[in-house]
C-alpha positions as CSV (number, residue, x, y, z in Angstrom):
1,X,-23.1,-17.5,27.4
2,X,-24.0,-15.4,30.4
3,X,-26.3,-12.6,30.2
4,X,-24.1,-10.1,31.3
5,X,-21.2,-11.3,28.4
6,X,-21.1,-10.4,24.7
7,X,-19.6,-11.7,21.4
8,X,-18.1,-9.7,19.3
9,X,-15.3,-10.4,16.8
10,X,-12.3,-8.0,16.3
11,X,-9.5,-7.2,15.4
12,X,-6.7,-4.8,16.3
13,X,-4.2,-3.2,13.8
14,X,-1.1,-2.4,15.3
15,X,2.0,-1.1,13.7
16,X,5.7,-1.1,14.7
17,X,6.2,3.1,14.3
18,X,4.2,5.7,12.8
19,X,3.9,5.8,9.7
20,X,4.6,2.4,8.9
21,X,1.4,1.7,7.4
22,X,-1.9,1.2,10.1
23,X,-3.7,3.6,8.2
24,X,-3.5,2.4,5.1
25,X,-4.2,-1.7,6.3
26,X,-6.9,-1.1,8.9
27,X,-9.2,1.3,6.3
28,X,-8.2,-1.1,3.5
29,X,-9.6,-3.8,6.2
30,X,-12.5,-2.1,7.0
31,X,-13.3,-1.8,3.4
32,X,-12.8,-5.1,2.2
33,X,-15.4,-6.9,4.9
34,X,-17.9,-4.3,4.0
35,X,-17.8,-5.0,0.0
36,X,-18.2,-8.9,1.6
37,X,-21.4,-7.5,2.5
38,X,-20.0,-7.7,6.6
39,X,-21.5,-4.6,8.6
40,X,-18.3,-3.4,10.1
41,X,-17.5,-1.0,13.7
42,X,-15.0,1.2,13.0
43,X,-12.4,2.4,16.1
44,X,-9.7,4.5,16.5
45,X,-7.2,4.2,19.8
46,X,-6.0,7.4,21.1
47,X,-7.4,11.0,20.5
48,X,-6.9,11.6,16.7
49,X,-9.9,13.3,15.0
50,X,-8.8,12.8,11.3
51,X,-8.6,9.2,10.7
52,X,-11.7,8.1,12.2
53,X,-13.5,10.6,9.2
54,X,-12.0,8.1,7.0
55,X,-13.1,5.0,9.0
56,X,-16.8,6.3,8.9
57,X,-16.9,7.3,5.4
58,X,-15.7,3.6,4.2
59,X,-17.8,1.6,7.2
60,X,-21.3,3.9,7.2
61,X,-20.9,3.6,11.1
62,X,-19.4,6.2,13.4
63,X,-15.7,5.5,14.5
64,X,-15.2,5.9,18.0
65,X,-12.5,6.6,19.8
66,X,-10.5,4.3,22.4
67,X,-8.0,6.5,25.2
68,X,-7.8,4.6,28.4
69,X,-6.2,7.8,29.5
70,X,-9.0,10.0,28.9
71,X,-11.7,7.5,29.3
72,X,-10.5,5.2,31.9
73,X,-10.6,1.3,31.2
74,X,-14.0,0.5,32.1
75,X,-15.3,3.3,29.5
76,X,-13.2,1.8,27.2
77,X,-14.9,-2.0,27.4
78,X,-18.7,0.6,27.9
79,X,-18.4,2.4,24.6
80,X,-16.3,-0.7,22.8
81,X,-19.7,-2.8,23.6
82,X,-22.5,-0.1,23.0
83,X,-20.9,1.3,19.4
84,X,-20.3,-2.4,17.8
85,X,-24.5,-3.3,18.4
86,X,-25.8,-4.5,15.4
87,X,-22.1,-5.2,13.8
88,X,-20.6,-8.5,12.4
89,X,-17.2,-7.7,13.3
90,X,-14.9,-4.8,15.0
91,X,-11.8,-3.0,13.6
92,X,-9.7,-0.8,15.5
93,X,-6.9,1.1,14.3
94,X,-4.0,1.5,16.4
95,X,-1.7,4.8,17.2
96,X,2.2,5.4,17.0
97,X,3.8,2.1,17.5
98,X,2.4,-0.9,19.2
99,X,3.8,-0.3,23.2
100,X,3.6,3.9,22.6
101,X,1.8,5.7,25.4
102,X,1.5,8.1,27.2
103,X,4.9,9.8,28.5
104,X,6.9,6.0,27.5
105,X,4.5,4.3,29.5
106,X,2.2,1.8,27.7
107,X,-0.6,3.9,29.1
108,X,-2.8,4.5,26.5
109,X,-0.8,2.3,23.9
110,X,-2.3,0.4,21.3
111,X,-0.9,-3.0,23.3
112,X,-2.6,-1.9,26.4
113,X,-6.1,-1.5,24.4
114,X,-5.2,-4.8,23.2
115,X,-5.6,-6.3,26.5
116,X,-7.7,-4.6,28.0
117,X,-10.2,-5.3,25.4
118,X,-8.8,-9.2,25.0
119,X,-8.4,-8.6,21.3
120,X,-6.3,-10.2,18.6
121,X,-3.2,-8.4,17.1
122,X,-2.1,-7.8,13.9
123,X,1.1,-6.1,13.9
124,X,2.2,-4.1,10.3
125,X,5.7,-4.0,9.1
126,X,7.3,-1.9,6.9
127,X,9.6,-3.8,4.9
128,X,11.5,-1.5,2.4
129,X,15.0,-1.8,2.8
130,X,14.9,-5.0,4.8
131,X,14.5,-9.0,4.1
132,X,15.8,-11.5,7.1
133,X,15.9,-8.7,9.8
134,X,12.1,-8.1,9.5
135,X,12.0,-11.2,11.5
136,X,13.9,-10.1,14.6
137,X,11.8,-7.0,14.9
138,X,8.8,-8.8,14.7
139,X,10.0,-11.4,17.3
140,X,10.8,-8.8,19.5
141,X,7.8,-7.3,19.1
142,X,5.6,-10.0,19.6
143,X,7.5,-10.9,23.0
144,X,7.6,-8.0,24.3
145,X,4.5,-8.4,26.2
146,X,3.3,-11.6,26.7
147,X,-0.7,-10.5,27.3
148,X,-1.2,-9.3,24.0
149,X,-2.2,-12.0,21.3
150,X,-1.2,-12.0,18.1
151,X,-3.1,-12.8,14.9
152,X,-0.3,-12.6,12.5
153,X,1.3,-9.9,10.6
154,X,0.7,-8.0,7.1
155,X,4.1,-6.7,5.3
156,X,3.8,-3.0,3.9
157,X,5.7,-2.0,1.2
158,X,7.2,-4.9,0.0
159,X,9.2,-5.0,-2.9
160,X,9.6,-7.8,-6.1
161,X,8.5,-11.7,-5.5
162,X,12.6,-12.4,-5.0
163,X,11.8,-9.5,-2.1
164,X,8.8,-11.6,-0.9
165,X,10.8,-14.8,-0.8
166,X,13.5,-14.4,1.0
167,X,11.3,-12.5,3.5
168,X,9.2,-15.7,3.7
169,X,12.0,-18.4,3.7
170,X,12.3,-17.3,7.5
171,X,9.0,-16.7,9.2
172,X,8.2,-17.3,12.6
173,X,5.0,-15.6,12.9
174,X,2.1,-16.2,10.5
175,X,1.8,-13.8,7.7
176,X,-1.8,-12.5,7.0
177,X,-0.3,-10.4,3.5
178,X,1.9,-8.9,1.4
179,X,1.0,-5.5,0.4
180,X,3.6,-4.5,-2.4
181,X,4.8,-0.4,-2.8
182,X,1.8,1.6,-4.7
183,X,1.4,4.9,-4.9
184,X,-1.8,5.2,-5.5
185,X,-2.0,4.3,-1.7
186,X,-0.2,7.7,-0.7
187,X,-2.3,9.9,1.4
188,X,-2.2,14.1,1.4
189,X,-1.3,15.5,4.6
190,X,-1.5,18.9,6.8
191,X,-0.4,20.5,9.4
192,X,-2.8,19.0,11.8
193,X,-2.3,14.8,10.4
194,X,-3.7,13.5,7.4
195,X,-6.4,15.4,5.1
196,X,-10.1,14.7,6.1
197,X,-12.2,11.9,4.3
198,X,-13.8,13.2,0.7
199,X,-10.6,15.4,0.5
200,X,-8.4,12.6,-1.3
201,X,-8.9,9.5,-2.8
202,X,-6.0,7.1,-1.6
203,X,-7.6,5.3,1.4
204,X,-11.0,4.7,-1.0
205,X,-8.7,2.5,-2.6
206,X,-7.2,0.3,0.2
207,X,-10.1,-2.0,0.4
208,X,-9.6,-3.7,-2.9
209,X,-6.0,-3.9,-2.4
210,X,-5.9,-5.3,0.9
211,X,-8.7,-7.8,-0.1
212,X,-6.0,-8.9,-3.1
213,X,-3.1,-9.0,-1.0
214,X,-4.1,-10.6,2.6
215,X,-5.7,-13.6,3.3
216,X,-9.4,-12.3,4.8
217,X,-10.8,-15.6,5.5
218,X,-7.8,-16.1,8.2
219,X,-8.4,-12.2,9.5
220,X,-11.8,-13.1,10.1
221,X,-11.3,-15.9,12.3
222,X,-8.4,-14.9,14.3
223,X,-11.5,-11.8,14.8
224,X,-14.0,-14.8,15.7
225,X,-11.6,-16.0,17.8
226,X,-11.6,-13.1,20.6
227,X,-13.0,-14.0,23.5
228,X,-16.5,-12.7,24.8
229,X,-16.5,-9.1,27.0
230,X,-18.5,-9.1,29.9
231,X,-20.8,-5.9,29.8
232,X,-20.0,-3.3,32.7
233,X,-22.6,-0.9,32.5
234,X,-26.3,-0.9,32.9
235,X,-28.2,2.2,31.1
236,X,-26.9,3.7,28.4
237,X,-30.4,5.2,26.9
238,X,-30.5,8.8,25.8
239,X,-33.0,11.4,27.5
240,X,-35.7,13.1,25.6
241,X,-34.1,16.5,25.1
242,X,-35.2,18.9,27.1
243,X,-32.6,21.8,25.7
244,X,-31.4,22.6,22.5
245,X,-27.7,22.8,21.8
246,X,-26.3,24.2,18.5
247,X,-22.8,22.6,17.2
248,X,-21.2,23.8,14.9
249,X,-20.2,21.2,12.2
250,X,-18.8,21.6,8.6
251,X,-15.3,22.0,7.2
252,X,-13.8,24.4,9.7
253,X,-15.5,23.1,12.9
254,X,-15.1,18.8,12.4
255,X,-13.1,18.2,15.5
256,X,-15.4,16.3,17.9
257,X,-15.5,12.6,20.1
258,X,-18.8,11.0,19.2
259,X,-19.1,10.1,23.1
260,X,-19.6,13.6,23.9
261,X,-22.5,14.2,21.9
262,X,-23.8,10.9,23.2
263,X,-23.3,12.2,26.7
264,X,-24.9,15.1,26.4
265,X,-27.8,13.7,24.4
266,X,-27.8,11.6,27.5
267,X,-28.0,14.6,29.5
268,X,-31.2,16.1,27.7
269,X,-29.6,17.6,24.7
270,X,-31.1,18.0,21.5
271,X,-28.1,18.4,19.4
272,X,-28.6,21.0,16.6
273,X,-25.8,21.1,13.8
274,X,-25.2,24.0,11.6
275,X,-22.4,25.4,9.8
276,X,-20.8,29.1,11.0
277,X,-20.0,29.7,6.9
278,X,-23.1,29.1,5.6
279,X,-25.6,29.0,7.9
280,X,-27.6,31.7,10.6
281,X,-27.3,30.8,14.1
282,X,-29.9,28.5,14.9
283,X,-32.6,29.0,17.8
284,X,-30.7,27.4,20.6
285,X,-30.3,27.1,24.2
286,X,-26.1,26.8,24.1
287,X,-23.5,26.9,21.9
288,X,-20.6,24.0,21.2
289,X,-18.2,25.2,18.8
290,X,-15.6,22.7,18.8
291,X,-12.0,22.3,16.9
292,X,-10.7,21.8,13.0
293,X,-9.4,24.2,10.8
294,X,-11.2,27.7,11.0
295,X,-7.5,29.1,9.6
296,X,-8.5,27.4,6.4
297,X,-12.2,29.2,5.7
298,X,-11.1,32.3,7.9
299,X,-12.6,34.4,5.3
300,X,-16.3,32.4,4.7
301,X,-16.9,33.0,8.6
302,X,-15.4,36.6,8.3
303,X,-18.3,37.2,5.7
304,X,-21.1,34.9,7.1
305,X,-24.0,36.5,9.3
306,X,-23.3,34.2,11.9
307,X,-20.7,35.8,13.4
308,X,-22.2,39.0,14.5
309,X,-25.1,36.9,15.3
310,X,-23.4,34.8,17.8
311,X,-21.5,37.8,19.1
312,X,-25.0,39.5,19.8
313,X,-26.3,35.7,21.6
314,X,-22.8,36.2,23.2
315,X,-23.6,39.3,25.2
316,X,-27.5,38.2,25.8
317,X,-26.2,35.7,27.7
318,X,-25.8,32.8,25.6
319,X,-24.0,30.0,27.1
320,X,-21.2,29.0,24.7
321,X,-18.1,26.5,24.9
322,X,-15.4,26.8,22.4
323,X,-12.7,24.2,21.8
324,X,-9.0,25.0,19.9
325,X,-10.4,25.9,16.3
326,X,-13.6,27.2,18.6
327,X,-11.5,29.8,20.6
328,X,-10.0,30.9,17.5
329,X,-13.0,32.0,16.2
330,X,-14.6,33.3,19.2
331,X,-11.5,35.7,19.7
332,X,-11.3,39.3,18.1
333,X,-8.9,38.4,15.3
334,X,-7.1,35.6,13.6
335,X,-3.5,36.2,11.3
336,X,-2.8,34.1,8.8
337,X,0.0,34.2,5.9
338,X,-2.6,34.7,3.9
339,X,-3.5,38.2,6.1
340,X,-6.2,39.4,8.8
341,X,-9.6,38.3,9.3
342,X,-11.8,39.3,12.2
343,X,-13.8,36.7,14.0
344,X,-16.8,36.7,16.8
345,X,-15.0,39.2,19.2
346,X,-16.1,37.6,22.3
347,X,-13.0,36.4,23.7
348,X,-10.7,39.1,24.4
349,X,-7.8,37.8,22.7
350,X,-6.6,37.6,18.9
351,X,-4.9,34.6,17.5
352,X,-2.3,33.8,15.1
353,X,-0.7,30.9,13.3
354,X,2.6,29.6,13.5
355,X,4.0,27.4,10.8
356,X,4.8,24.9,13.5
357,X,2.7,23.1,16.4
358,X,2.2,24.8,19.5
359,X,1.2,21.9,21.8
360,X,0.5,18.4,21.1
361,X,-0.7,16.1,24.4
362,X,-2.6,15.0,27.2
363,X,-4.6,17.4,29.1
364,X,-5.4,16.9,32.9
365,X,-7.2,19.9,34.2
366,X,-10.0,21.0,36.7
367,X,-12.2,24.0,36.7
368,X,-10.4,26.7,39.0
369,X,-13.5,28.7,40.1
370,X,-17.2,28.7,40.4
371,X,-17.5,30.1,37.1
372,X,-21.1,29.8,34.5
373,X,-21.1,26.5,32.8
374,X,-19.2,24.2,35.0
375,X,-19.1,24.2,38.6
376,X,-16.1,24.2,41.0
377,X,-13.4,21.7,41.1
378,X,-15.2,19.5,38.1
379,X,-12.5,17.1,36.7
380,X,-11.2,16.3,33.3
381,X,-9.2,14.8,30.5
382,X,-8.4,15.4,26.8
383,X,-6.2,16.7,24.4
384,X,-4.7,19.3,22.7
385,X,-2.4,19.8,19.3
386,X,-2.5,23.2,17.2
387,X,-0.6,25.5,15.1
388,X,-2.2,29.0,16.6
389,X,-1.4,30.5,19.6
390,X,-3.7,33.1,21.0
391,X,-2.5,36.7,22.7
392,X,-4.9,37.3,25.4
393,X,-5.6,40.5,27.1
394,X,-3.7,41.1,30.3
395,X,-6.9,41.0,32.4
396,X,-8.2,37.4,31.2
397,X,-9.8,35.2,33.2
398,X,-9.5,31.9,33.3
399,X,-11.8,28.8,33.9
400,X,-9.4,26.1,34.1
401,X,-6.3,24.9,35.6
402,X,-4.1,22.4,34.1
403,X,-2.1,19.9,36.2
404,X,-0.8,18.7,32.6
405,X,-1.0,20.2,29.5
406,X,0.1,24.1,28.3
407,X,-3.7,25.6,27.2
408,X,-3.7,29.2,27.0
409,X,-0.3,30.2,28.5
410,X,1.4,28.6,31.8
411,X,-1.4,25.7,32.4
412,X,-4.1,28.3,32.8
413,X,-7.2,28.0,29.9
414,X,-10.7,28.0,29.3
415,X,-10.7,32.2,29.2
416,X,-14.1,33.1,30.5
417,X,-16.2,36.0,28.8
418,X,-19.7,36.4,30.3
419,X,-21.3,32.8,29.8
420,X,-18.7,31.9,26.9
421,X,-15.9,29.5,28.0
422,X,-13.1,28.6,25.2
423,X,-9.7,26.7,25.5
424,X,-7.6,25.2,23.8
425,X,-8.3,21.4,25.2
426,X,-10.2,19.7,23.5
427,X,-12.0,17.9,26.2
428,X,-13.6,14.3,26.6
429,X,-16.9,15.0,28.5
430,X,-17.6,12.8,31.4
431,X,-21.2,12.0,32.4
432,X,-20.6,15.4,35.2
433,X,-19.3,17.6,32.4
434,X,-21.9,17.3,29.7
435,X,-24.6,17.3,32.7
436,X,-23.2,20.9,33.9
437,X,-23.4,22.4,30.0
438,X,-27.1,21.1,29.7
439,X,-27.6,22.7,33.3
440,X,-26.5,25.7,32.0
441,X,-28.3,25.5,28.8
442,X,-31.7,24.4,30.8
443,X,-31.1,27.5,32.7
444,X,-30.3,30.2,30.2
445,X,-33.9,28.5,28.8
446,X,-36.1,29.5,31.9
């Protein structure tokens, strides 16, 4: 094989809607080859936060995510190769339905991660209510688009063995299982997706199940069957940290992409992680609060010391980015149904949630001034979905414009306070973004 190729066998788990089962097969996957004794790499296409909790807590490896639109294609292959060292095989767990991206293109679609990392397909059917006419879905389905290979395909939710017969007497396409209706497989949901890993049981329980009812052996060579990827990067070391940054990390701030704390440990950064309702502000040179559910534990980070003590880092000059969950904190108030509860008051705002989202997309912005943190005209890409909104005083300003994507208000986020930026977007750092915030941290250090 040539240097500059690698083998690594995966999978893909693909499903024909949301909600038709993906979750439940690829972390019922994921932990049947590890109780083989496999070492397995857990992904996640797309920007979701919540499910790739799960994948880590079942694999013991970080899940990473995979968004062509955010990362580009090449980044894609880059962080694909670098996260699955040291693994025996690869899953990745596909979003919304098979050819579902972004705006109706297949931008960004589970198919076009397929392809672009060469990787086997196996698509998920739901099959309650149906027998023969599973099979012309799945036809359709699987040629659609002739560039993505298919494995086979697992039935969800099937019904009694007369069920599983006269679904079988008329396959076309290899099935890989039969997973019957359980409830012990349901998973507890919010308003933001499913709950986070260690908060239910259900998906602990896939592994056995999918290990009784699909054929693993076959799985794992359809996995050894992808072809090899051929490495497009060079260095991908991390610095010696020359800055400390503090991120804020526990049940109401758990919304981060593992990439960007690999890009900024890249850039120099010591990362240090503490949690705003337990902890004191640690001795750091910058501040990353990012998103999750701050609504949730309003009242632990009302009462915590932290607060005033990042408000009084705030006006020392502090450098401090806030994402979604991290704005909402930052600002003066927040209003829940359960009442009011004051937060860091250095964004001059106060927020409030709704009992329905606000946003949910793509963002495509760029930073709209020469402003402390990031520097003029800096690109990027990410995402946003949340239940709060935020009312801003009239004399806001803001860091970034959005050429997609609502932020703030009207395309316009990222309200700057002294050396504290916060948005709404959660953003996926390129290798210029997180070099900007350890600038900025290296400089608030001299």
């Amino acid at each position: 094989m040539p240097q500059n190729e690698i083998k690594i066998p995966r999978i893909i788990i693909a499903g024909t809607h949301s909600g038709c089962g993906k979750t439940t097969v690829a972390t019922g996957l994921m932990g049947a080859l590890s109780a083989r004794g496999l070492t397995v790499q857990p992904f996640k296409v797309g920007p979701d936060f919540i499910d790739p909790t799960h994948h880590t807590s079942i694999c013991g490896r970080g899940s990473r995510n995979l968004d062509p639109y955010m990362m580009g294609k090449d980044e894609v292959v880059n962080t694909f190769i670098q996260a699955s060292e040291g693994a025996d095989i690869a899953v990745i767990e596909g979003v919304m339905g098979l050819h579902d991206g972004v705006e109706g293109t297949g931008e960004s679609s589970t198919a076009d991660v397929a392809q672009i990392l060469s990787c086997p397909t196996i698509l998920v059917c739901d099959v309650k209510g149906m027998s023969r006419s599973v099979h012309a879905m799945i036809l359709g389905y699987t040629t659609y688009d002739p560039k993505v290979t298919f494995a086979g395909v697992i039935y969800n939710r099937g019904g009694s063995d007369h069920h599983r017969e006269m679904i079988g007497s008329a396959e076309r396409v290899q099935s890989l299982g039969w997973i019957p209706r359980r409830d012990e497989l349901q998973v507890k949901s919010r308003h933001l997706g499913l709950a986070m890993a260690g908060e239910e049981e259900g998906l602990q329980k896939s592994g056995a199940i999918v290990e009784e009812c699909c054929t693993i052996d076959r799985i794992i060579q359809a996995a050894s069957s992808a072809p090899p990827l051929q490495k497009r990067y060079e260095d991908m070391s991390e610095r010696e940290g020359q800055v400390q940054i503090g991120v804020a990390m526990d049940a109401a701030f758990c919304f981060y992409y593992a990439e960007n704390f690999r890009k900024l440990r890249r850039a120099g950064a010591d990362l240090i992680f503490f949690s705003p309702m337990t902890d004191h502000l640690p001795d750091v040179d910058a501040l990353y609060l990012g998103g999750g559910y701050p609504e949730l534990h309003a009242a632990a980070l009302e009462k915590n010391s932290s607060r005033q003590e990042i408000r009084k880092a705030a006006d020392a000059g502090l450098p401090i980015f806030g994402e979604c969950g991290g704005l909402v904190y930052l600002s003066r108030s927040l209003r829940t149904v359960e009442g009011s509860y004051a937060g860091v008051g250095v964004i001059p705002g106060d927020a409030e949630m709704k009992n329905r989202f606000q946003a949910l997309g793509y963002v495509d912005g760029t930073v709209a001034g020469d402003y402390p943190l990031f520097p003029q005209d800096l690109s990027f890409r990410g995402h946003e979905f949340h239940y709060s909104i935020l009312h801003p005083d009239n004399d806001c300003r803001y860091a970034f414009t959005l050429k997609r994507g609502k932020g703030i208000m009207d395309g316009k986020d990222g309200i700057i306070e002294g050396n504290t930026i916060a948005g709404y977007t959660h953003v996926y750092f390129t290798e210029r973004f997180a070099e900007a915030f350890v600038a900025m941290a290296e400089k608030n250090k001299t």
